[in-house]
C-alpha positions in Angstrom: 0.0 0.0 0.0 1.8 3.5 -1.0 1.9 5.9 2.0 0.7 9.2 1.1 0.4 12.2 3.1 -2.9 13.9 3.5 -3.6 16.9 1.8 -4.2 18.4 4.9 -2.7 17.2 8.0 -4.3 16.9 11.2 -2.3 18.2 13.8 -4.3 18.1 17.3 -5.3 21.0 18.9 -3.8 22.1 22.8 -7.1 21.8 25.1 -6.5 25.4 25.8 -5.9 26.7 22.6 -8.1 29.7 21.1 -9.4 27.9 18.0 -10.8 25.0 20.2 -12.4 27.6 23.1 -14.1 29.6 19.9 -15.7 26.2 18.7 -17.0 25.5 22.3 -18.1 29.0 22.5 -19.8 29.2 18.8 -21.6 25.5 19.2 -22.6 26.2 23.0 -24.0 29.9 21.0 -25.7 27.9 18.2 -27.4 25.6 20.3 -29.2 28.4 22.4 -29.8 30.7 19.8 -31.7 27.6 18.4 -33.8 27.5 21.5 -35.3 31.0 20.8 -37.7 32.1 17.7 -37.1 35.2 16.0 -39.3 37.8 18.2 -37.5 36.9 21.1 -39.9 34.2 22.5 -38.0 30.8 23.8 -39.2 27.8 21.9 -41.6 25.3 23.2 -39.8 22.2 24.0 -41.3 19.6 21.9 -40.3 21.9 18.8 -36.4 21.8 19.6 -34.6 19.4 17.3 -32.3 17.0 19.4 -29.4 16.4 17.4 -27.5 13.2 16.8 -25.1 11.5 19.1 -21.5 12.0 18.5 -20.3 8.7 16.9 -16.8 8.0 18.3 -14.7 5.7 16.0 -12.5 3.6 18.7 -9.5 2.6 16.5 -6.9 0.2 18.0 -4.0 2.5 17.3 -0.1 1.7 15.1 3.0 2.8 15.6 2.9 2.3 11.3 2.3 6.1 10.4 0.2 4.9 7.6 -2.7 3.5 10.2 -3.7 6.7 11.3 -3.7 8.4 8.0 -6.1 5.3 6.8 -8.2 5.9 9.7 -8.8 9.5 9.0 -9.6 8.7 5.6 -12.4 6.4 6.6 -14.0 8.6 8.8 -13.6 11.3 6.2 -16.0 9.2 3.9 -18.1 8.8 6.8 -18.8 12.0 7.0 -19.3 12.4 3.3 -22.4 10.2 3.8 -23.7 11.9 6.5 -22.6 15.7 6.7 -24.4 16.8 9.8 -23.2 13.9 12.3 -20.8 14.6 14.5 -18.2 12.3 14.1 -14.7 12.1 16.1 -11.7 9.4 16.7 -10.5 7.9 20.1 -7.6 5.3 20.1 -6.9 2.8 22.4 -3.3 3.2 22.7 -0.1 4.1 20.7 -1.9 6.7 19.3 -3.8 10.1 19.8 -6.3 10.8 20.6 -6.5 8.8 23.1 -10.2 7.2 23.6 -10.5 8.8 27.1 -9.0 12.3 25.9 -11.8 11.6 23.0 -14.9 11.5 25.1 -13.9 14.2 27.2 -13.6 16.6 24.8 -17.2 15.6 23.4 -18.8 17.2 26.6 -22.4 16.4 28.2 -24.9 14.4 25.4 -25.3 11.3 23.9 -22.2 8.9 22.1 -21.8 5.8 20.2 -18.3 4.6 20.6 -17.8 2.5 17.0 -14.9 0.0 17.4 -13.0 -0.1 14.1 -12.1 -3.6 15.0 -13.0 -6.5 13.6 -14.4 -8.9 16.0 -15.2 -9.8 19.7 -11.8 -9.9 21.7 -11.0 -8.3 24.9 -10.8 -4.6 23.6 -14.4 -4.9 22.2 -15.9 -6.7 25.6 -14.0 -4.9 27.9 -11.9 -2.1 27.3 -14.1 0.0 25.7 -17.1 -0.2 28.0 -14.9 0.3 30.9 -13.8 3.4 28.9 -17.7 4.4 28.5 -18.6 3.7 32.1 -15.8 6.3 32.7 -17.1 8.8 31.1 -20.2 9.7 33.3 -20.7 13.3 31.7 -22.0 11.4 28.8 -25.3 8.6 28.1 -22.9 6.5 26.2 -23.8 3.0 24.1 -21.1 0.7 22.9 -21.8 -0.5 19.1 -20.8 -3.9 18.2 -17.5 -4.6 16.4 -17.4 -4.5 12.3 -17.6 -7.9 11.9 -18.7 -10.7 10.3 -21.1 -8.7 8.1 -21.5 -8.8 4.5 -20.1 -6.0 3.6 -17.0 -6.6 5.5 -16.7 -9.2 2.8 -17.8 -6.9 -0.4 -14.8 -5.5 1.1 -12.3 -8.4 1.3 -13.4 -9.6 -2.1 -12.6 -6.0 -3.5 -9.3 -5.7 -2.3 -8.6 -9.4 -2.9 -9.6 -8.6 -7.1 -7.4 -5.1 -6.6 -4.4 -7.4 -5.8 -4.7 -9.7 -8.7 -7.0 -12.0 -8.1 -9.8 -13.0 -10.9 -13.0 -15.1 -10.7 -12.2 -17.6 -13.0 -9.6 -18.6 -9.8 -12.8 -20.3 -8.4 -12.8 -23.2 -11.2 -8.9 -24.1 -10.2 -8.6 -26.6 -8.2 -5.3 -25.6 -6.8 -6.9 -21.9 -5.8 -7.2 -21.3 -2.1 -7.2 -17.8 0.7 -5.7 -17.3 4.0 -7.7 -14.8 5.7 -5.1 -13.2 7.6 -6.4 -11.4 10.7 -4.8 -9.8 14.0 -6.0 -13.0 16.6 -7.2 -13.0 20.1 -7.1 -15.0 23.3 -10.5 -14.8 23.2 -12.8 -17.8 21.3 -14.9 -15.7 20.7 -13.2 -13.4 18.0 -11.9 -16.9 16.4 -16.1 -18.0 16.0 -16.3 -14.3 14.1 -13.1 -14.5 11.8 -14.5 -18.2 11.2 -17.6 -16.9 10.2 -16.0 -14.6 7.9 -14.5 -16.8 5.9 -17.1 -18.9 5.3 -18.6 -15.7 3.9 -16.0 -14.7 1.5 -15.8 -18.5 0.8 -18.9 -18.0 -0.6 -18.3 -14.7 -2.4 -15.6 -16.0 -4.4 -17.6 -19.1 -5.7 -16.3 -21.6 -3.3 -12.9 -21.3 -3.1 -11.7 -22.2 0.4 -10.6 -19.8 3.1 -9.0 -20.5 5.9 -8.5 -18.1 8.9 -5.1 -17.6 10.2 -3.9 -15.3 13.0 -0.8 -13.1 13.3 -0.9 -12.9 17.1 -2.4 -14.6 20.5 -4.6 -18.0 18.3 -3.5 -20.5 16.1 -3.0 -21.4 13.2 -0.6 -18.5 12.3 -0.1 -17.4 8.6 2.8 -19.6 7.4 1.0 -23.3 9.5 -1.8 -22.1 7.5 -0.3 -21.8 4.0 2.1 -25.4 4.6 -1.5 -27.0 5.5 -3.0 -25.7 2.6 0.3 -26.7 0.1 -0.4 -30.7 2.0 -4.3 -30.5 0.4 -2.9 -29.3 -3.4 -3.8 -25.8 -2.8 -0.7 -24.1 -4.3 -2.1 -21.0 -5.4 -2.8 -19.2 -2.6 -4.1 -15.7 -2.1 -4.2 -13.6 1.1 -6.8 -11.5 2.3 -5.8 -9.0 4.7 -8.4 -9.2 7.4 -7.4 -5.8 9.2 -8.9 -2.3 9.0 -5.3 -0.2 8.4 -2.0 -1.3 7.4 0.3 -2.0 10.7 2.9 -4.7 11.8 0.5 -7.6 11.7 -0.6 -6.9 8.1 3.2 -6.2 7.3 4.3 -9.7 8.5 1.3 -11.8 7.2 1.7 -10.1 3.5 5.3 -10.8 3.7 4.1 -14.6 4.4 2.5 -15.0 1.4 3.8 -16.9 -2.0 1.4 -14.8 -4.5 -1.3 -12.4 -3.9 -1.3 -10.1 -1.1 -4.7 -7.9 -0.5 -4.3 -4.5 1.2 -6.4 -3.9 4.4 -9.5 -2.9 4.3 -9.2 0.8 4.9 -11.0 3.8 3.8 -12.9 0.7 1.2 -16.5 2.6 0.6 -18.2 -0.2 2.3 -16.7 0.1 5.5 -17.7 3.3 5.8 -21.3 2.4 5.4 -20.8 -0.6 7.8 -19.7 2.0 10.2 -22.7 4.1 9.9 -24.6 0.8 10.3 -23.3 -0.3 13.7 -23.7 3.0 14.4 -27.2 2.8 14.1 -27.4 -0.4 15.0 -26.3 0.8 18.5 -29.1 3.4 18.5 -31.7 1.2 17.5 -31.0 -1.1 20.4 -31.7 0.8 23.5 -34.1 3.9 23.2 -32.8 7.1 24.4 -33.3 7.4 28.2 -32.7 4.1 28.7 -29.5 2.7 30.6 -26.3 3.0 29.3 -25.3 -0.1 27.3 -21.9 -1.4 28.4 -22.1 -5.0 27.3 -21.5 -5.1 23.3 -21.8 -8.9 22.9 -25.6 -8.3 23.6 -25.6 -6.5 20.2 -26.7 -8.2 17.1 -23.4 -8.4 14.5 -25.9 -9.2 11.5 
């Protein structure tokens, strides 16, 4: 993947710095100017428009400069699909913002932390709704991770045909994918990158896929590819299962005898699964209801 600057970089603002207290000040005006009509008179109540919740993108966070610029790119198509929301970045480590910093800065409302991650480890079921629970100036919900879904897949198969791959692979008998994702400790993340690859399976006409792990589960990339060289499958593809370039994608591409996909980054559809979980998240629990801090109770369809 060629690293490219962005046309305008994002350098983040000092919390005390003039441009960030004239925001505060000119949304904090907005919103009560928006409470009174034009002679004067405060508007009733029930004619206020509530705005949306901020949607925080939780993104794991790389030392590989190229991860944050790929994230920022994403969320830069999200908000090409929908201009008014709010939409902001929080990172779990190695990089800032951090997620705490993040909602912090939102101030008193409503959030939908997002995690740009891929499926149900210990970051999804724990760290971030620790993170939310912290954050008691805020009615916060936790969405579910991107995946499996559908367009997680659209995705995958994109990047896969991007990289070299064509159809007609899924007549060859000696045609095969590792799905190459990060891993976790938890069996739970191994059921979703399973799933996944019985998805793309599909989506590529039946060519089989077989998850492998760079980190913390088994197999890894290389057990993966010698067990699929033992079956006849010689020619095999790898999908990169991971939502920005970093050291994980780096060492399973570098694994792989042909075709190496990119990561899924800034690919359309991730930006409209984003929005989806998003909503998702909003359509589970009305507004005024509890705080949802357990995102395994979400749906991931």
């Amino acid at each position: 993947m060629t690293e490219t600057a962005p046309e305008h970089p994002r350098e983040p603002l000092p919390l005390d710095s003039t441009a960030q207290l004239l925001t505060r000040i000119t949304s904090q005006l907005g919103n009560q100017l928006s409470l009174v009509s034009l002679n004067g008179t405060r508007r009733p109540m029930h004619r206020t428009r509530r705005s949306a919740p901020t949607l925080v993108a939780v993104a794991h966070g790389s030392r590989e400069p190229r991860a944050l610029h790929t994230v920022l790119e994403l969320l830069d198509r999200v908000r090409e699909l929908r201009p008014a929301l709010d939409v902001r970045l929080g990172h779990i480590e190695l990089n800032e913002p951090l997620l705490p910093d993040t909602l912090d800065a939102v101030g008193p409302g409503d959030a939908v932390l997002v995690p740009l991650l891929l499926g149900r480890g210990h970051h999804v079921r724990h760290d971030l709704p620790l993170a939310a629970a912290a954050a008691t100036h805020l009615r916060t919900r936790v969405a579910a991770p991107l995946g499996p879904h559908p367009l997680l897949v659209e995705a995958l198969y994109e990047r896969l045909l991007e990289a070299g791959w064509r159809d007609a692979n899924g007549t060859d008998r000696n045609a095969a994918v590792v799905l190459a994702a990060a891993g976790s400790r938890d069996p739970r993340s191994d059921v979703d990158a399973r799933r996944t690859a019985a998805l793309l399976s599909d989506r590529l006409g039946g060519v089989p896929v077989v998850p492998a792990y760079a980190s913390a589960a088994t197999p890894d990339v290389p057990a993966a590819l010698r067990a699929l060289a033992a079956r006849g499958r010689r020619r095999v593809a790898l999908a990169s299962y991971f939502t920005a370039p970093g050291r994980f994608a780096t060492v399973s591409a570098a694994a792989a005898p042909g075709i190496a996909a990119a990561p899924l980054g800034a690919h359309p559809a991730m930006a409209r699964l984003l929005l989806h979980r998003y909503d998702q998240a909003l359509a589970t629990t009305a507004p005024g209801q509890a705080p949802l801090t357990h995102p395994h109770l979400l749906a991931t369809a």
